[in-house]
C-alpha positions in Angstrom: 13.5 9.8 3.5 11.6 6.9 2.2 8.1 6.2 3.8 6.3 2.7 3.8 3.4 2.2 4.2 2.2 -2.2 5.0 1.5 -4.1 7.6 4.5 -5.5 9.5 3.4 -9.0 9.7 3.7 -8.7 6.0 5.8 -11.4 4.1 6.5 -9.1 1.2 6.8 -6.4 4.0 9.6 -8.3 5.3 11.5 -8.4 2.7 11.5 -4.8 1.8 12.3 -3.7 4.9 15.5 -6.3 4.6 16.4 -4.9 1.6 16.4 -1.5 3.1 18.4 -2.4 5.9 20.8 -4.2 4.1 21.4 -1.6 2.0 21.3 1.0 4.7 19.0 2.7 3.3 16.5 4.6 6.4 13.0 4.3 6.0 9.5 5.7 8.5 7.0 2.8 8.5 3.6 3.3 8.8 1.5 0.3 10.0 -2.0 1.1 8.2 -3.6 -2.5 10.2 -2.4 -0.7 13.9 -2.3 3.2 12.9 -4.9 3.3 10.3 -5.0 5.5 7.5 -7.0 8.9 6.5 -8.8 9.3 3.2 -6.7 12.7 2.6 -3.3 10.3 2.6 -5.3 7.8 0.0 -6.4 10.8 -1.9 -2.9 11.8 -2.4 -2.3 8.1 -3.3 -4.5 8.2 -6.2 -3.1 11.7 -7.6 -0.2 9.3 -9.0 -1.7 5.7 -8.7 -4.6 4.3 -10.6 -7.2 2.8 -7.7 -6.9 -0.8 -9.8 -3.4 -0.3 -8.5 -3.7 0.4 -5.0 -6.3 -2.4 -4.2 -4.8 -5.6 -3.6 -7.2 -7.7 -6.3 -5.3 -11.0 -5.6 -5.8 -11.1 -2.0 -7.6 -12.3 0.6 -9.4 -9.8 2.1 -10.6 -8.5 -1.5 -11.5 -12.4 -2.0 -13.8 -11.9 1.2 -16.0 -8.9 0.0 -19.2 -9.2 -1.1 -19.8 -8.5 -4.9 -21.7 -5.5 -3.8 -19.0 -4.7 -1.9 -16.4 -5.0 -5.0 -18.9 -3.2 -7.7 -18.6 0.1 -5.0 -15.1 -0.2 -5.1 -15.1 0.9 -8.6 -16.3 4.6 -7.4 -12.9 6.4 -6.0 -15.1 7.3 -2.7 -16.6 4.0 -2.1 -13.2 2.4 -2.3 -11.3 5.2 -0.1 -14.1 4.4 2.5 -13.5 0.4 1.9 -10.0 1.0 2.2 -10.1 3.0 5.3 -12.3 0.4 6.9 -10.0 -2.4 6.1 -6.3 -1.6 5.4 -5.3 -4.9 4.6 -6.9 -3.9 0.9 -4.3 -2.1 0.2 -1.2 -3.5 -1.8 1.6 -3.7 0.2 4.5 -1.9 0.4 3.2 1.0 -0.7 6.6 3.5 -0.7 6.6 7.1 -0.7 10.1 9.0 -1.9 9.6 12.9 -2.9 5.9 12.8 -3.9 6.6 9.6 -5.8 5.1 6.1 -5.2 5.8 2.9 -5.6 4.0 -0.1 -5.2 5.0 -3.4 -4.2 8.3 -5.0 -3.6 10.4 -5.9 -6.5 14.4 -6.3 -5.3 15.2 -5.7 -9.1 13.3 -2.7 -9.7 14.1 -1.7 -6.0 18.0 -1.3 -6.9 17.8 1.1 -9.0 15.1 3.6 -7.1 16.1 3.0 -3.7 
């Protein structure tokens, strides 16, 4: 089953999860802003992603870090802390499908994964 991982208020996490419903496709949703997240899951992120990936760069809460915030965020352990503390650093969706992640939402690239 496909796991996603945004936060819900999400425009771009809106959309995926219409896609998925429309295609009737289940999903588990995890809400990183009200659930958190644990380094270990991050970790497991970064086995696969790239952390230039998995930060959201073009968004606002990156924006709204210091510049000695954003030169530790270039050390894996810094950034998994950073992350931790605020989610919404994250790019969203982030989907997990048999050890295999995806990032962001994309119908075109969508339809022929999920």
């Amino acid at each position: 089953m496909l796991k996603i991982y945004g936060i819900k208020n999400c425009d771009t996490m809106k959309k995926a999860f219409t896609f998925l419903e429309e295609k009737g496709k289940p999903y588990a949703f995890h809400d990183y802003k009200k659930e958190g997240i644990d380094a270990g899951t991050i970790r497991t992120w970064l086995k696969k992603l790239s952390l230039e990936l998995v930060i959201n760069m073009k968004g606002t809460t990156w924006k709204q870090l210091t510049d000695e915030q954003k030169a530790k965020a270039q050390n894996t352990e810094a950034a998994i802390a950073l992350m931790m503390e605020k989610p919404s650093l994250i790019k969203r969706p982030l989907v997990e499908l048999d050890g295999e992640f995806t990032l962001g939402f994309s119908p075109e690239a969508w339809e022929n994964k999920f």
